[in-house]
N, C-alpha and C positions, 0 to 999 in steps of 0.2 A: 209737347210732341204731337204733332199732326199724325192723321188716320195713317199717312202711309208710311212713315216713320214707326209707328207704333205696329205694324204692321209684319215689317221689315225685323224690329228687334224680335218681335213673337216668332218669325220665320227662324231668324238665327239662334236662338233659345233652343228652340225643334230640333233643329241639324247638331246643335253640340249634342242637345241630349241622347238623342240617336247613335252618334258618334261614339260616346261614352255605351250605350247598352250594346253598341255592333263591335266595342273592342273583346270583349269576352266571348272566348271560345272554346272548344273541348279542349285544347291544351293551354290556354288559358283561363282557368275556372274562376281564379281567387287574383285579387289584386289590391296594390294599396293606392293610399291617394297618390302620390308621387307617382307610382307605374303610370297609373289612369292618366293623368296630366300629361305626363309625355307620350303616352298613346295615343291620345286626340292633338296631341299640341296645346293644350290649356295653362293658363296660370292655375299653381293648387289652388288660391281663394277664388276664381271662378270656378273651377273644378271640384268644391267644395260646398258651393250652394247648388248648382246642380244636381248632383251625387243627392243633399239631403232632401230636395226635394223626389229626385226617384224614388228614396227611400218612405218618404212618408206617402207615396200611393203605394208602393209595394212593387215597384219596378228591378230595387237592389234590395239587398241586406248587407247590415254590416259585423262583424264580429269585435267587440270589444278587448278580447283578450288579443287575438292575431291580428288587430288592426288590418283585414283583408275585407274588402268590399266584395261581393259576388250578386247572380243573377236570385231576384226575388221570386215569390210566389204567383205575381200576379202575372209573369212570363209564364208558369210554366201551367198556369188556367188557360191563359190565352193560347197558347201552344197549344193545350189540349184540344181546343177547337179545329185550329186548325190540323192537325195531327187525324181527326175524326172525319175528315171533310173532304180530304184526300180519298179523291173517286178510285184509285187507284189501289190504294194500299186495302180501301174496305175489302172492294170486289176478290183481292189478293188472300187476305186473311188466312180465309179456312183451307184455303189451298195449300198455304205454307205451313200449316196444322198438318193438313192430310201429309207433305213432302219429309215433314219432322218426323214423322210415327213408322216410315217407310225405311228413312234412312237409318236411323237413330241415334247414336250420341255424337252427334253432327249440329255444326249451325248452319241454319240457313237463313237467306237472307233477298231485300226487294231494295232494288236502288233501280232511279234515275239518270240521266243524262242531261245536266242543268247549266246555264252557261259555263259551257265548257269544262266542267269538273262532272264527279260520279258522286249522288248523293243519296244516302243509304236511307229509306225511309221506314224501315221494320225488318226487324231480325227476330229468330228464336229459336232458344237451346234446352234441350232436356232438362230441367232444374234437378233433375236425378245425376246427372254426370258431372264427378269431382273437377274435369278438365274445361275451362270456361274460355270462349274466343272471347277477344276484348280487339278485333281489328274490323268490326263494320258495326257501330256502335249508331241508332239513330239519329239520323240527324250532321252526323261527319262527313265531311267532303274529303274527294280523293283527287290527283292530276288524273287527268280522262285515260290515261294509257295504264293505270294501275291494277294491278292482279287479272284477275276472272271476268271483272266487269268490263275494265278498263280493254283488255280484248275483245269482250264481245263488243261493244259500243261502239267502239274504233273500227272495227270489221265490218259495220255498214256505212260508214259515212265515204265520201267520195274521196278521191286522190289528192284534192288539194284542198279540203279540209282536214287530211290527215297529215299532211305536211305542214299545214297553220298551227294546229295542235304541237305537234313535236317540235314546230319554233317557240312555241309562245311556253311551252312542259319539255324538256330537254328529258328524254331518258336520265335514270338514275338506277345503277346498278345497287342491287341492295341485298342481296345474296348469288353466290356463286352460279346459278340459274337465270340470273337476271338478262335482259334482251340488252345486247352491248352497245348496238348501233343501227338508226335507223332500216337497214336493210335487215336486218335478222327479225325486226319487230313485224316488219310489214309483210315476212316468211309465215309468221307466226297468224298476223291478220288475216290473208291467205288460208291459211290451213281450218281454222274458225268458218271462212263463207264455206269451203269445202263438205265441212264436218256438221253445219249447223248448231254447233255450242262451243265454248270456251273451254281451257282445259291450260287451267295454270300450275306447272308444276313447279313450285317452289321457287317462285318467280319475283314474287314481295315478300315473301316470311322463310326466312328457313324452317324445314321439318312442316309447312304449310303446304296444303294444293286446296285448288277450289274448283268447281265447274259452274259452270252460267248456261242460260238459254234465252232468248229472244223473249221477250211480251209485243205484239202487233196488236193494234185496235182496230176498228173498220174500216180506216183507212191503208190497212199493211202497214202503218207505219211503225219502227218501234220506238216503242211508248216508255219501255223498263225491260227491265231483266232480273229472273229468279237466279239464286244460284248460292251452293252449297258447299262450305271450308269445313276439313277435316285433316288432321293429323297425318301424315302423309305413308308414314308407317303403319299405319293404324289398318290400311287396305290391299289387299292384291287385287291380282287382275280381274277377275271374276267379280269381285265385292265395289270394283274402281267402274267397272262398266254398268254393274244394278242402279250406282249412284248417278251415271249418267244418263241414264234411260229416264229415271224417275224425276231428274230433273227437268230433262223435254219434259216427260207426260206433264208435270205440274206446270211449263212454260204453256204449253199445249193449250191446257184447259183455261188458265186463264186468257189467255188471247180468245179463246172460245165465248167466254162471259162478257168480251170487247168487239165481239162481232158485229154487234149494229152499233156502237159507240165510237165517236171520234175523240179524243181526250184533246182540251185545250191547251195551247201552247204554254201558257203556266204552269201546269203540273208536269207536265213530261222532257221541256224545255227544247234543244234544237233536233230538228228533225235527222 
């Protein structure tokens, strides 16, 4: 086999292996070889020395008894990096400490705008409250038009980027609040540039609402968005409006901490 042959096989080796770690996802955690195979399109015995060789750097794990392959340890070091590195989420941190303590048995949460989807990069809930959010989990993507995010993010992009979107993400009614059709959505987007925050009432979750606010860096651009799910019963009007104030102020401060920073188009994704 000549250099470039050899070359070419290394290349295609790469791309299946990748293939195989990029099939697993938050709703797909666990898989067996058969799933795996048809998920990249492999034959199982190629699918099979791949796989062990992931396994012996530490890429997968397998489990013996449930014959279910899953993501390794050495993902989720490597994650840790970059999870840490993320200029974005640092500068965020203490802020969503401070927005947690204000609100209280609430989650909140820091997501992105990344090709074309909403992607959650840090959340946190009182570890004291028996009631646990399990719908902005790090690291999950969402269609760009989804909940609290999905409105603010969509409320600043232009007219025919928000028509590309809702060709490419078709509304999906998903409780009796949900936005039916394009014109009621973009009522809604509307109301967001008016308002300066989100304010999703039971929009994706039944018995769910959330609120969002803007992150800008030094360029005005927006970079992310905070913003805070809570039990929908759980608030009246009074207690519904403390929760949006302190979500600006927390939006606020951070875009403050971004004032002389322009965040690179990799982290924060399309403008």
């Amino acid at each position: 086999m000549n250099d470039i042959s050899e070359k070419r096989f290394q290349n295609k080796l790469l791309e299946r292996a990748f293939s195989i770690l990029g099939s697993f996802s938050l709703d797909r955690k666990e898989q067996t070889l058969s799933e795996l195979s048809r998920a990249v399109g492999l034959a199982k015995s190629t699918c099979h020395r791949l796989v062990s060789t992931l396994i012996a750097f530490g890429y997968l794990t397998y489990d013996e008894s449930s014959k279910y392959y899953s993501l390794g340890p050495k993902l989720f070091e490597l994650g840790s990096v970059v999870y840490d590195s993320i200029s974005l989420r640092k500068i965020a941190s203490q802020h969503l400490n401070d927005l947690l303590s204000k609100v209280g048995n609430k989650a909140v949460a820091l997501a992105i705008f990344e090709d074309d989807e909403i992607v959650y990069l840090d959340r946190k809930e009182d570890k004291r409250n028996p009631i646990k959010f399990s719908t902005t989990e790090v690291g999950r993507r969402r269609p760009p038009h989804f909940g609290m995010f999905g409105l603010l993010f969509m409320a600043y992009l232009g007219d025919d980027e928000v028509e590309r979107l809702l060709g490419k993400y078709p509304l999906v009614a998903t409780t009796a609040k949900s936005a039916r059709d394009s014109a009621e959505f973009k009522q809604r987007l509307k109301r967001v540039r008016e308002v300066g925050y989100s304010f999703d009432d039971e929009g994706a979750f039944e018995d769910l609402s959330g609120v969002a606010a803007a992150i800008r860096d030094g360029s005005n651009a927006v970079v992310g968005a905070v913003g805070c799910s809570f039990i929908s019963a759980s608030v009246n009007d009074e207690t519904r409006q403390a929760v949006i104030s302190a979500v600006c102020e927390a939006a606020a401060r951070i875009s403050g901490s971004l004032s002389n920073t322009v965040l690179p188009r990799a982290i924060w994704g399309r403008r």
